[in-house]
SEVEX-892816 format. One record per residue (C-alpha): residue number from 1; residue in three letters; y negated, z, x. Coordinates in Angstrom, 2 decimals. Each point is the difference from the previous one (the first is absolute). Layout:
BEGIN
@nr = NUM | rest = ALA | yy = Y | zz = Z | xx = X
...
END
This chain:
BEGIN
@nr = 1 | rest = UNK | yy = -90.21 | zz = 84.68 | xx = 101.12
@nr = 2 | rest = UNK | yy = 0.16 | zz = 1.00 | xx = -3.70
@nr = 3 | rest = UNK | yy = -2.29 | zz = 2.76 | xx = -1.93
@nr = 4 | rest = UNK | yy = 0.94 | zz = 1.54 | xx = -3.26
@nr = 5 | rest = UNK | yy = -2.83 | zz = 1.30 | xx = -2.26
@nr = 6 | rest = UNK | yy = -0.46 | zz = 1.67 | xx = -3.68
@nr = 7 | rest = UNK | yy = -2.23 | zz = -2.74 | xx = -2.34
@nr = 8 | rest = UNK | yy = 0.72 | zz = 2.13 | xx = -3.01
@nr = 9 | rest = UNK | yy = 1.55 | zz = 2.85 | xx = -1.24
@nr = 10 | rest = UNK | yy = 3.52 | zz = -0.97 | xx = 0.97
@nr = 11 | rest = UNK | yy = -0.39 | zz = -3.54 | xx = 1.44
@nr = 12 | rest = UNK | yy = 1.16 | zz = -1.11 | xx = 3.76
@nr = 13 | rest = UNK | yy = -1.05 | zz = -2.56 | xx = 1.60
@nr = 14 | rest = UNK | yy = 1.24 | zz = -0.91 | xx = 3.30
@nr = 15 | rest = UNK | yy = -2.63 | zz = -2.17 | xx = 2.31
@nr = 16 | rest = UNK | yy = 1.92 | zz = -2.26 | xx = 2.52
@nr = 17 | rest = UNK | yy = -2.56 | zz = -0.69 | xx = 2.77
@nr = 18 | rest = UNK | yy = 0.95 | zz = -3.34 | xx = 2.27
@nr = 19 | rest = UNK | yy = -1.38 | zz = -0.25 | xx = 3.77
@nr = 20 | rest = UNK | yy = 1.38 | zz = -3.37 | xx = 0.80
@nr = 21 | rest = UNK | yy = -3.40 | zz = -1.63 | xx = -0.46
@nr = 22 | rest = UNK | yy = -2.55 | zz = 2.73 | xx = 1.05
@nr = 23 | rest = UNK | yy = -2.42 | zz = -0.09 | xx = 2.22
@nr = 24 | rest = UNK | yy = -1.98 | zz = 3.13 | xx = 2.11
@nr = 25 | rest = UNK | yy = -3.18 | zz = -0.46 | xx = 0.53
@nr = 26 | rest = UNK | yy = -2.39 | zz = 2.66 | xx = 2.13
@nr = 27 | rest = UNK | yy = -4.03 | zz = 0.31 | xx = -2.07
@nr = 28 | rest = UNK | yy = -2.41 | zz = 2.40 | xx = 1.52
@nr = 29 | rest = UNK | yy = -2.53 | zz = -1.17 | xx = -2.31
@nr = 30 | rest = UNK | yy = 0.27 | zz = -0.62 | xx = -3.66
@nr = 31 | rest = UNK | yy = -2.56 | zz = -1.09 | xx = -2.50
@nr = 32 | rest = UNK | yy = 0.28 | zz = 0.11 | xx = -4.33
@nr = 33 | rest = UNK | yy = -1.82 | zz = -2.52 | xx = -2.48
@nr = 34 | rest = UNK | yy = 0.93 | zz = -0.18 | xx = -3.68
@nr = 35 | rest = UNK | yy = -0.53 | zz = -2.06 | xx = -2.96
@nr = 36 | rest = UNK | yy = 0.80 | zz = 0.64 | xx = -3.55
@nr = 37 | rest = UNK | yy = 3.44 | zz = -1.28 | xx = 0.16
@nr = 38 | rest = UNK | yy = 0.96 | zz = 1.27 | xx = 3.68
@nr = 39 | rest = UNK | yy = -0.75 | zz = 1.91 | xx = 3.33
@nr = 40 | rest = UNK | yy = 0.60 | zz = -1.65 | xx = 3.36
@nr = 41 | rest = UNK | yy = 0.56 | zz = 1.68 | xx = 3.32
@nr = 42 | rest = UNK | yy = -0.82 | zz = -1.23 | xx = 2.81
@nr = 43 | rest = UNK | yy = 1.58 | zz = 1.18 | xx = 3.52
@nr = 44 | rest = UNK | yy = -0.85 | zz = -1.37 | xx = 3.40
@nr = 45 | rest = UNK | yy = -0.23 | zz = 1.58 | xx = 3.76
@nr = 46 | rest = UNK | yy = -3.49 | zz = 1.06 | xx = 1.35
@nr = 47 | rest = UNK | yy = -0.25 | zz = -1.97 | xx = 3.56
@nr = 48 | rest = UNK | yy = -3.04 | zz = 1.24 | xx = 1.66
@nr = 49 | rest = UNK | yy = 0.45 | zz = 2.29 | xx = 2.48
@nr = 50 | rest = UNK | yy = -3.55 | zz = 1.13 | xx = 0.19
@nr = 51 | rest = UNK | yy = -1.55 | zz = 0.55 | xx = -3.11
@nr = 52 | rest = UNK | yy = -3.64 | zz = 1.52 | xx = 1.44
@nr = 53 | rest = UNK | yy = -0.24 | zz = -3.23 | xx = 2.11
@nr = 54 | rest = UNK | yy = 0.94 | zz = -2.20 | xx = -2.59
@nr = 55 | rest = UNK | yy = -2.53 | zz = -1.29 | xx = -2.81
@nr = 56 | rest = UNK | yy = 3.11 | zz = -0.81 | xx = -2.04
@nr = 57 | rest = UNK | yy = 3.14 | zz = 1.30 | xx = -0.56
@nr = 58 | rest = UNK | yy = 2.90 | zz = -2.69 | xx = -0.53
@nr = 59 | rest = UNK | yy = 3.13 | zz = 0.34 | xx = -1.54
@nr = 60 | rest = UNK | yy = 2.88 | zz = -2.17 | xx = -0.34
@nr = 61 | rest = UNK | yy = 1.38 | zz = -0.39 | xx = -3.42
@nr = 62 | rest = UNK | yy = 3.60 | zz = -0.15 | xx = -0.55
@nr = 63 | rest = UNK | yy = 0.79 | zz = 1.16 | xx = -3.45
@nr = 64 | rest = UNK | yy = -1.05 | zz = -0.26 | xx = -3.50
@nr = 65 | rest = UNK | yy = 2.28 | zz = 1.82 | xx = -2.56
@nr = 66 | rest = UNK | yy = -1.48 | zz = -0.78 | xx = -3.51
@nr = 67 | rest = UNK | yy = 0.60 | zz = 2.32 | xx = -2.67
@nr = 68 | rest = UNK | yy = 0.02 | zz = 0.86 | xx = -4.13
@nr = 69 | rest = UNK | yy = -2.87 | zz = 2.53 | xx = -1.14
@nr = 70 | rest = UNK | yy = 3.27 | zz = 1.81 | xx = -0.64
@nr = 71 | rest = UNK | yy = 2.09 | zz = -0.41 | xx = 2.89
@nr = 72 | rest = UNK | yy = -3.30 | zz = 1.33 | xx = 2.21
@nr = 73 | rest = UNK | yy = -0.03 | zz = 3.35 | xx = -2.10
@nr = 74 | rest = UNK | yy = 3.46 | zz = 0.59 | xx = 0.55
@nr = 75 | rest = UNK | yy = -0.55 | zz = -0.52 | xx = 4.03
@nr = 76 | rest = UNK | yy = -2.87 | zz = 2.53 | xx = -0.39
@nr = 77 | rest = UNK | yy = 1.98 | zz = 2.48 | xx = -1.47
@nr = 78 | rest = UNK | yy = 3.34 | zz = -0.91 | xx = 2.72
@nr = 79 | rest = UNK | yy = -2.67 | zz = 0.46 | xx = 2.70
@nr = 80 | rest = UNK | yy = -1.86 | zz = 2.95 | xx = -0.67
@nr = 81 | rest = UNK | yy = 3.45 | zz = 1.45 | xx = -0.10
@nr = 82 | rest = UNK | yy = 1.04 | zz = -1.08 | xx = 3.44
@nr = 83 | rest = UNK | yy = -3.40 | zz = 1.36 | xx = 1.07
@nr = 84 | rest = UNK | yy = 0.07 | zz = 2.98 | xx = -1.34
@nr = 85 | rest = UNK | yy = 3.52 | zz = 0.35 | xx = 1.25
@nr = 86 | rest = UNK | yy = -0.85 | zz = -0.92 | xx = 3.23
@nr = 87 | rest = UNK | yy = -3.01 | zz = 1.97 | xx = 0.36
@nr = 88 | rest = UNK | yy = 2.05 | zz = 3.31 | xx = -0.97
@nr = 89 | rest = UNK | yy = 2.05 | zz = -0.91 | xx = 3.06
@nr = 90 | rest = UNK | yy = -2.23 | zz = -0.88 | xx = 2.22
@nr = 91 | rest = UNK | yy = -3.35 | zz = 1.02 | xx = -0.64
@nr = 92 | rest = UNK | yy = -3.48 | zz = -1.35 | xx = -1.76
@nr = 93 | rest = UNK | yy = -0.54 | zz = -3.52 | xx = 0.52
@nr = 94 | rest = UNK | yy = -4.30 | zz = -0.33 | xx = 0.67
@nr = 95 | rest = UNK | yy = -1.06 | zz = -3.16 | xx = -0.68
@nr = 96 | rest = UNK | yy = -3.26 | zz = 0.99 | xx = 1.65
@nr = 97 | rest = UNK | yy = 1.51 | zz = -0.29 | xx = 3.13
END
């Protein structure tokens, strides 16, 4: 899979993206800390079934992507694209829900 994107006024740079080592992961939970010098995410899978009977909820962990002050503006601004993109398509997301 390649990408090709404009950097400048006339500069191309193609983006090679390798599979060979990736892994998929499902998250129906994520959570977001941050320090001066970066911003972790945290995904995991919420496992109980019955969250009025429960006097905890418990979710397994299974990811932590670290990343740059930097890098987690630029996934803001990737996401609220998608979002917005998606949401055009498909309707309001309500987080209320």
């Amino acid at each position: 899979m390649s990408d090709t994107r404009q950097t400048g006024p006339e500069a191309v740079r193609a983006i090679a993206w390798r599979e060979e080592a990736m892994a998929t992961h499902f998250a129906n939970v994520v959570n977001v800390q941050g320090t001066r010098e970066q911003v972790d995410l945290f995904f995991g899978t919420n496992r109980t079934w019955n969250v009025a009977e429960s006097d905890s909820v418990v979710v397994d962990l299974s990811n932590r992507i670290i990343l740059t002050p930097l890098a987690a503006k630029r996934l803001l601004s990737v996401l609220g694209g998608v979002l917005a993109e998606y949401e055009a398509r498909h309707g309001r997301l309500d987080l209320e829900a």
